[in-house]
C-alpha positions in Angstrom: 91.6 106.8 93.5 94.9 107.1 94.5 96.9 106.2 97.7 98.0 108.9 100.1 99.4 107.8 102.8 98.5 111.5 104.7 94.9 110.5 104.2 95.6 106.8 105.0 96.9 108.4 108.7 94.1 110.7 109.0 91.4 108.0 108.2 92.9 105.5 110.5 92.9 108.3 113.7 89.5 109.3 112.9 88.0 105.4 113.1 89.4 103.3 116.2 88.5 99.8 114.4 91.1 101.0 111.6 93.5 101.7 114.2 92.9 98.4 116.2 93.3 96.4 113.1 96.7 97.9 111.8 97.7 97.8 114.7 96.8 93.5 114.5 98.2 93.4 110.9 101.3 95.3 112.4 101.9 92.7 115.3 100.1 89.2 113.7 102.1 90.0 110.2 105.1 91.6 111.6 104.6 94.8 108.9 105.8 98.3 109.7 103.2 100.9 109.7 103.4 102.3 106.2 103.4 98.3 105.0 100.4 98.2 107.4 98.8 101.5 105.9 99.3 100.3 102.4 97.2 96.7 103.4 94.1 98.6 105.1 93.8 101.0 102.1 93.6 97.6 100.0 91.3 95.9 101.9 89.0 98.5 103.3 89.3 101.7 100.5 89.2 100.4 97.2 87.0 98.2 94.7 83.8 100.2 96.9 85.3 99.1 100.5 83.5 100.3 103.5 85.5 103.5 103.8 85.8 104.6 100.2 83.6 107.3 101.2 85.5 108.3 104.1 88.5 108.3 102.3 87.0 110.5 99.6 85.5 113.1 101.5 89.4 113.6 103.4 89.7 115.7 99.7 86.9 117.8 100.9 88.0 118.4 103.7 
């Protein structure tokens, strides 16, 4: 699976808990968005995260 930071945006609009939480990582780690983007799709795509899925069926779509 491969990053796309088109599909990273559309995931993150479609689920507010994404959105609240880069919006933390922005403000708590002092990241810009696409360094914030980048961190979610680590820690909540990949290696069978919660929205793998989600993130898969934006291809579908």
């Amino acid at each position: 699976m491969k990053y796309t930071k088109s599909k990273m945006e559309q995931l993150v609009s479609e689920h507010p808990e994404l959105k609240k939480r880069m919006k933390t990582l922005m403000k708590d780690m002092e990241l810009e968005k696409n360094f914030a983007l980048k961190a979610l799709y680590h820690s909540e795509v990949t290696d069978n995260g919660p929205y793998q899925k989600d993130y898969q069926d934006l291809d579908l779509q």
